[in-house]
PAZAPA-4460 file (N, C-alpha, C; in steps of 0.05 Angstrom, whole numbers, plus 32768, in hexadecimal, padded with zeros to 4 digits):
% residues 175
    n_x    n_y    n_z   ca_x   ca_y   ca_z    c_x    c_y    c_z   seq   type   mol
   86C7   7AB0   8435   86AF   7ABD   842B   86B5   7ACD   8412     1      X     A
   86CE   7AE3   8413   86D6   7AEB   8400   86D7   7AE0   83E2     2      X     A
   86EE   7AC6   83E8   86E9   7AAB   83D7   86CA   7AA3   83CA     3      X     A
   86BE   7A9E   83D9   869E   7A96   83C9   8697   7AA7   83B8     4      X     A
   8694   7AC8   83C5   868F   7ADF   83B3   869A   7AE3   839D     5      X     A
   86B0   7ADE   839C   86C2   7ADD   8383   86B6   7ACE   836F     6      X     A
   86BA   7AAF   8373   86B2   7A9D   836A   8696   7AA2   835E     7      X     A
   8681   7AAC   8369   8660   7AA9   835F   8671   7AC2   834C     8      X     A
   8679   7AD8   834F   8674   7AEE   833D   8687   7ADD   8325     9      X     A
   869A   7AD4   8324   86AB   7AC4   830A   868F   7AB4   82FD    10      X     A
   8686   7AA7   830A   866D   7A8F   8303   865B   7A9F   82F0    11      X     A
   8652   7ABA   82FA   863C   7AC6   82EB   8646   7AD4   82D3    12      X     A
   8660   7AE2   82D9   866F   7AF2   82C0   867B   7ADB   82A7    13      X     A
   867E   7AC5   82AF   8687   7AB4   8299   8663   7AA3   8294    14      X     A
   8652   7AA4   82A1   8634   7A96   8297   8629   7AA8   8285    15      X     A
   8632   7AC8   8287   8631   7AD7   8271   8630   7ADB   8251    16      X     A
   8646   7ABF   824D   8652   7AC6   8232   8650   7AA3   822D    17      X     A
   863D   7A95   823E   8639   7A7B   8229   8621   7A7B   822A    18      X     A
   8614   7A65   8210   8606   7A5A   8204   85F8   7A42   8202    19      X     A
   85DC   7A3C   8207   85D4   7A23   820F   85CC   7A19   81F8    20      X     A
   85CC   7A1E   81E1   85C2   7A17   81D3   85D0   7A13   81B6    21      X     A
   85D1   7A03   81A3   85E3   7A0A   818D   85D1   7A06   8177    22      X     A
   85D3   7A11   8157   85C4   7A0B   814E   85CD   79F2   812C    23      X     A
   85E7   79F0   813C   85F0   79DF   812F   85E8   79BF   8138    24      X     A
   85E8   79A9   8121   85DE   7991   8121   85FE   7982   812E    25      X     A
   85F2   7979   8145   8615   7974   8154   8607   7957   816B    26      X     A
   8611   793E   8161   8612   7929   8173   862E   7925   817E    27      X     A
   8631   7916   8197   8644   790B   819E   863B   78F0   81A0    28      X     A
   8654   78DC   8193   8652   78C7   818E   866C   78BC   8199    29      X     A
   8667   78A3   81A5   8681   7893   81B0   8694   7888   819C    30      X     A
   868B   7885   818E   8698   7875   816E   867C   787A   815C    31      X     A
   8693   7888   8145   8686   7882   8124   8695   789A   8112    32      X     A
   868B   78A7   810A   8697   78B9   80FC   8689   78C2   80DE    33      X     A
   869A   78D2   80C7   8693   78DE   80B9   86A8   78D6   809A    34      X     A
   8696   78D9   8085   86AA   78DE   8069   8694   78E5   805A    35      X     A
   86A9   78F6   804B   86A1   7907   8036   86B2   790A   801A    36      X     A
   86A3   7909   7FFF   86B6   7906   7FE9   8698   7914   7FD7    37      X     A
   86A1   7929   7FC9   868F   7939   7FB4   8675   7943   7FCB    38      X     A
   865C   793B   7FC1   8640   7940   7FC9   8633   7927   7FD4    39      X     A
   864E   7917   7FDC   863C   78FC   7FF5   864F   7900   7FFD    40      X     A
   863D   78FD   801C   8646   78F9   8039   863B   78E2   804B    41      X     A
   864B   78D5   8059   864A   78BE   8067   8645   78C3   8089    42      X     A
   8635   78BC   809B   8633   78C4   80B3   8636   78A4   80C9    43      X     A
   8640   789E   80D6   863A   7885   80E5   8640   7882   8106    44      X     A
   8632   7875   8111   8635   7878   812A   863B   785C   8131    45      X     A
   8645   784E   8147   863E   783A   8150   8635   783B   8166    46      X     A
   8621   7825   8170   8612   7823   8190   8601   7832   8195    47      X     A
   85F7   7849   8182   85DD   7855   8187   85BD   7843   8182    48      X     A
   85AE   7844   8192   8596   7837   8184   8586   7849   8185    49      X     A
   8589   7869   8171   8573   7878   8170   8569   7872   8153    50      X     A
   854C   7879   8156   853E   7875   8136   853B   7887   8126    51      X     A
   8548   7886   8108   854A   789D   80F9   853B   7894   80E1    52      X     A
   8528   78A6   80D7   850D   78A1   80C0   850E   78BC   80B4    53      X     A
   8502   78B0   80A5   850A   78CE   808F   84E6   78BD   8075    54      X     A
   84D5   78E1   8080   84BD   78ED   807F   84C2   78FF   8060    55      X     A
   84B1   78F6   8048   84B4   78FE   8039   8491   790B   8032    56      X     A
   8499   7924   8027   847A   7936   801B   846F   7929   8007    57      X     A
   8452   792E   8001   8445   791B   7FEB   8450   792E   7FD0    58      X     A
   8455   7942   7FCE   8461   794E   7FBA   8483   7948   7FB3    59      X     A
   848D   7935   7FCA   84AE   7930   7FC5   84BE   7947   7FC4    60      X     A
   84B5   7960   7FD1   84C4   7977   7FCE   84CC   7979   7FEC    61      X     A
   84CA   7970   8001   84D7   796E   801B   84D6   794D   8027    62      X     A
   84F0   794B   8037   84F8   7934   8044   8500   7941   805E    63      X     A
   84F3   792C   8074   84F9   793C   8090   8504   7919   809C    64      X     A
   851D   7925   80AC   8525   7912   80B7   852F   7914   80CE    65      X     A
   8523   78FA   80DD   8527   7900   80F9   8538   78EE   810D    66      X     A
   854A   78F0   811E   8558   78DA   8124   8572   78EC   8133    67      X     A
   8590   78DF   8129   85A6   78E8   8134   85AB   78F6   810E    68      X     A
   85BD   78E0   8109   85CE   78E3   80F2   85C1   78F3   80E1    69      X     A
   85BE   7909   80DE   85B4   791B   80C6   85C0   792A   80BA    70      X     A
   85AF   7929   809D   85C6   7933   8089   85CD   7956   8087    71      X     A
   85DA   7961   8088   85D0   797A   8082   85D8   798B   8061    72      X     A
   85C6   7993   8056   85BB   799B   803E   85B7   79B5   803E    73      X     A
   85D4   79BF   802F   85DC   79E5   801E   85CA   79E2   8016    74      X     A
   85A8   79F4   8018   8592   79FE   8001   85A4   7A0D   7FEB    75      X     A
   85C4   7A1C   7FF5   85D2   7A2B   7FD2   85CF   7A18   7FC8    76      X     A
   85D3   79F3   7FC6   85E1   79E6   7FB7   85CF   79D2   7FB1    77      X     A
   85B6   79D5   7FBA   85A1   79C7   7FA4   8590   79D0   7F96    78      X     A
   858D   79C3   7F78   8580   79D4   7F6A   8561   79C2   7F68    79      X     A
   854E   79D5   7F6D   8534   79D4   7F69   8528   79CD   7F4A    80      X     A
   851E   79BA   7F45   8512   79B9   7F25   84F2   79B0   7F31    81      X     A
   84E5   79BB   7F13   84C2   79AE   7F10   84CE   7990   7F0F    82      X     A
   84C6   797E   7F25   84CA   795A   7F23   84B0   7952   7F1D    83      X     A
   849B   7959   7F1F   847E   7953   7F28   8482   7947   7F06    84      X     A
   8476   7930   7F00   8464   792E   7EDE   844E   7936   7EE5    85      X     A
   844B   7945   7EC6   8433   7957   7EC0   8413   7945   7EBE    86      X     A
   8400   7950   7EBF   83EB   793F   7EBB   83E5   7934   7E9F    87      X     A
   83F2   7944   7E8D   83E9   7931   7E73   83F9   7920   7E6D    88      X     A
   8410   7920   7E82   8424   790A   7E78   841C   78EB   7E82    89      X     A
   8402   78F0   7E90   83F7   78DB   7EA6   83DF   78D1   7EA5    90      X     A
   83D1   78C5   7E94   83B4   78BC   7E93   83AC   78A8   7EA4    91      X     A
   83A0   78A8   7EB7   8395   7891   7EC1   8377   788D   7EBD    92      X     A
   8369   7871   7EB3   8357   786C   7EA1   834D   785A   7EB3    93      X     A
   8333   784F   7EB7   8324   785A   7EBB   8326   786A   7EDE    94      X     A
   8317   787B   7EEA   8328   7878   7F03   8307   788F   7F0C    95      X     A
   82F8   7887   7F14   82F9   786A   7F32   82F7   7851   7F17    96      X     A
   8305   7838   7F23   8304   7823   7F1A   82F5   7805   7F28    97      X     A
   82EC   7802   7F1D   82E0   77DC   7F2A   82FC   77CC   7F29    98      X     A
   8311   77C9   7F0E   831C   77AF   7F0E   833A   77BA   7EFE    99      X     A
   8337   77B9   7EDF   8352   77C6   7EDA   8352   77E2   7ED2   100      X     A
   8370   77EB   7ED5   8376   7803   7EE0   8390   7807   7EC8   101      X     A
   8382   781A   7EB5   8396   7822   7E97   83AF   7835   7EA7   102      X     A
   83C6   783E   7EAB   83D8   7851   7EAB   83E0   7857   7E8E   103      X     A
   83DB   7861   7E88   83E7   7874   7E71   83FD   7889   7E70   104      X     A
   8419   7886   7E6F   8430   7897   7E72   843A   789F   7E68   105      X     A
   8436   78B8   7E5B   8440   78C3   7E40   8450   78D8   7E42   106      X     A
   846D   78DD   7E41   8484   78E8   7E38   8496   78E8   7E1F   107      X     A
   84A8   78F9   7E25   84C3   78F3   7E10   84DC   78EB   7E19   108      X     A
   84D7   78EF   7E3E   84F0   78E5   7E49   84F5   78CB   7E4D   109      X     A
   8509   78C8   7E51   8515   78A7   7E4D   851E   789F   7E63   110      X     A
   8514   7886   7E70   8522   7887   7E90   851B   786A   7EA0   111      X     A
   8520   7865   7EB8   8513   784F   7EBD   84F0   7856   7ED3   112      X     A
   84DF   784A   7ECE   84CA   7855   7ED8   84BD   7841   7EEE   113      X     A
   84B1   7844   7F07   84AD   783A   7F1C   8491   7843   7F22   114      X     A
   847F   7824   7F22   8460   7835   7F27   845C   781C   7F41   115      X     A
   8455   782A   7F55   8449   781C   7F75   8430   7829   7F7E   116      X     A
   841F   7815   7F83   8400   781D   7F8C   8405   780E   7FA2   117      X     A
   83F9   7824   7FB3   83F7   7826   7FD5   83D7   781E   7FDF   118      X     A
   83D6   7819   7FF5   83B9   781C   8005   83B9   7835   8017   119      X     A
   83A3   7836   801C   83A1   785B   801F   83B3   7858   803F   120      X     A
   83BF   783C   804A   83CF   7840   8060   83EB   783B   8060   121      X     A
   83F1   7837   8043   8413   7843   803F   8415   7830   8034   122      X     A
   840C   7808   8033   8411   77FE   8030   8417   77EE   800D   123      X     A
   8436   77E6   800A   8433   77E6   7FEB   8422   77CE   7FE0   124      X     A
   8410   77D3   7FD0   8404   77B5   7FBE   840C   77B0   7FA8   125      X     A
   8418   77BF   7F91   8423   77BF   7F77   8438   77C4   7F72   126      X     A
   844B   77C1   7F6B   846B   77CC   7F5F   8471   77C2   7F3A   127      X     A
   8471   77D3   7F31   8478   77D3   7F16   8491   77E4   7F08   128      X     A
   84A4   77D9   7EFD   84B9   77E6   7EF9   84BF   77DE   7ED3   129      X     A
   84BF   77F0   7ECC   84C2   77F9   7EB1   84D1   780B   7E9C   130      X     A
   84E0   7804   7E88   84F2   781C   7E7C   84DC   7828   7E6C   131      X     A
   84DC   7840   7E67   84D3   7854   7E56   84E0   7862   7E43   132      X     A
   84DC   785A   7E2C   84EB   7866   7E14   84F2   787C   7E02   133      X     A
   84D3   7890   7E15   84D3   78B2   7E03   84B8   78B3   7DF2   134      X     A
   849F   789B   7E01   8489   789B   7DF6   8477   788C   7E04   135      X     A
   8461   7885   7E05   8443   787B   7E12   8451   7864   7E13   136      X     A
   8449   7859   7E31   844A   783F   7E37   842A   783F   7E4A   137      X     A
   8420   782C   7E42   8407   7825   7E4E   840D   780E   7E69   138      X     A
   8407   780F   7E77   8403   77F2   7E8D   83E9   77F4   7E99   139      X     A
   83DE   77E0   7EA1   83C7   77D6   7EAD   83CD   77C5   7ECA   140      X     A
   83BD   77D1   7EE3   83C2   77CB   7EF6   83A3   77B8   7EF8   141      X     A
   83A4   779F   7F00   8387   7795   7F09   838B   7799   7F28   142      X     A
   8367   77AC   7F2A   8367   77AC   7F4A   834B   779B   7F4F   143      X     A
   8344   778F   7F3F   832C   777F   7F49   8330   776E   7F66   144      X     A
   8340   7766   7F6E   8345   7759   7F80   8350   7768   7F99   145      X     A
   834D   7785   7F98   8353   7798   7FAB   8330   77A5   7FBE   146      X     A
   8334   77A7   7FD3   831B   77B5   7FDB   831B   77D3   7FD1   147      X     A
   82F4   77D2   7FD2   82F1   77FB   7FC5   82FE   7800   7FDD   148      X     A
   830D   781C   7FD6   8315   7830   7FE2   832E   7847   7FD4   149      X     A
   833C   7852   7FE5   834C   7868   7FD3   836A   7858   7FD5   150      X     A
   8375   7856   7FBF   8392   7856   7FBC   83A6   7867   7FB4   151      X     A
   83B8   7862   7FB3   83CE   7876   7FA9   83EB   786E   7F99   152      X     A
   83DF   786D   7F7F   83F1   7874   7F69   840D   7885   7F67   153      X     A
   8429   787A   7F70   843E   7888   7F69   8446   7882   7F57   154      X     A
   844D   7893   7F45   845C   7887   7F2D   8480   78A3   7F2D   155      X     A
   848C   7895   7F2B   84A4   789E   7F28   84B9   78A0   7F0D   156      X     A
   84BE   78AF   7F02   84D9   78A3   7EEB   84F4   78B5   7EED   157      X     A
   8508   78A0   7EF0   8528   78A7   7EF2   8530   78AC   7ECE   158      X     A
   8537   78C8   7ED2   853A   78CD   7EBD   8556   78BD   7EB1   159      X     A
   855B   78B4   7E94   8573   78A2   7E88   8587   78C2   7E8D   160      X     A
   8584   78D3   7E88   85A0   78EA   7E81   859D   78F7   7E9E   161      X     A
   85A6   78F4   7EB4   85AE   78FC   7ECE   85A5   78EC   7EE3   162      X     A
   859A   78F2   7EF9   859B   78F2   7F0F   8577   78F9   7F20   163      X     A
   8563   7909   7F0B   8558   7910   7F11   8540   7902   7F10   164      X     A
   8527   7907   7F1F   850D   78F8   7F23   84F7   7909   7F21   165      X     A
   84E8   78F4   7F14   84D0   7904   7F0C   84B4   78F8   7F1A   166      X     A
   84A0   7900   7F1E   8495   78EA   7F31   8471   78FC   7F3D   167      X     A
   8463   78E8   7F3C   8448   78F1   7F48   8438   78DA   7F58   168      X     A
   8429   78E7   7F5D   8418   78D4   7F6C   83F7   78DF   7F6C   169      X     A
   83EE   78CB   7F67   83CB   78D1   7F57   83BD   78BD   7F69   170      X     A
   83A7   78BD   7F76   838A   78BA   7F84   8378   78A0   7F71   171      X     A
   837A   7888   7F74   836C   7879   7F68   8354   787B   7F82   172      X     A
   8341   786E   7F77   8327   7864   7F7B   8319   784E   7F79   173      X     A
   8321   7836   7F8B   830E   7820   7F7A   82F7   781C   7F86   174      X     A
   82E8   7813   7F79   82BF   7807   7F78   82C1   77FA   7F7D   175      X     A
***
């Protein structure tokens, strides 16, 4: 009896000083592992079949990802810039539209540029990929053969001198 008493009081004085919870990002994996060289990192598992998607804001200023393998990201060590293009750098002509659809893209930056029109249920109908040279490039999308309703215009450009992206997304209308 003595024995048991002992025992429960060790049980409660050491349940004292742990922790059920951690707030660190920590899987156990049977096989896979990790590498790292500069500001990429590599994560891999084998024999898991959990699903990992990665949820991005319509402003491109947050990515949420959900799954196992996640990345984790120093806020010291990223730097925040205006990415959004400005509205005058962006004409879209006529808009609501019946049939064609002017983009008008006017900068000085130089880069490769990416324009995809969506249906208002994610789905892509257009992909256009284009260099830009540091001045107006016009393109014309025909939506005559699309039903009225609302679309969604992304246009993106990778700037030529780094790494960085510039990028919006604008509300068509067709009749």
């Amino acid at each position: 009896m003595k024995c048991k008493l002992i025992a429960l009081a060790l049980t409660f004085a050491s349940g004292s000083h742990c922790f059920g919870q951690s707030a660190l990002q920590q899987v156990i994996n049977t096989s896979g592992g990790s590498y790292q060289q500069g500001h990429f990192s590599i994560d891999w598992s084998i024999g898991e079949l959990a699903a990992v998607n990665t949820m991005q804001s319509a402003d491109m200023l947050y990515n949420l990802t959900n799954g196992f393998l996640q990345t984790i990201t120093d806020p010291a060590n990223v730097a925040i810039a205006n990415t959004e293009l400005k509205q005058e750098e962006v004409r879209i002509l006529p808009n609501p539209t019946r049939d064609i659809l002017e983009v008008d893209l006017k900068t000085n930056q130089t880069g490769s540029v990416t324009m995809q029109l969506y249906d208002i249920l994610g789905q892509p109908l257009v992909k256009r990929s284009f260099y830009m040279y540091g001045y107006a490039q016009l393109q014309k999308i025909n939506m005559s053969a699309f039903r009225p309703g609302n679309y969604i215009l992304k246009i993106t450009l990778q700037l030529y001198q780094g790494s960085e992206l510039r990028s919006g997304s604008f509300k068509i209308v067709k009749l």
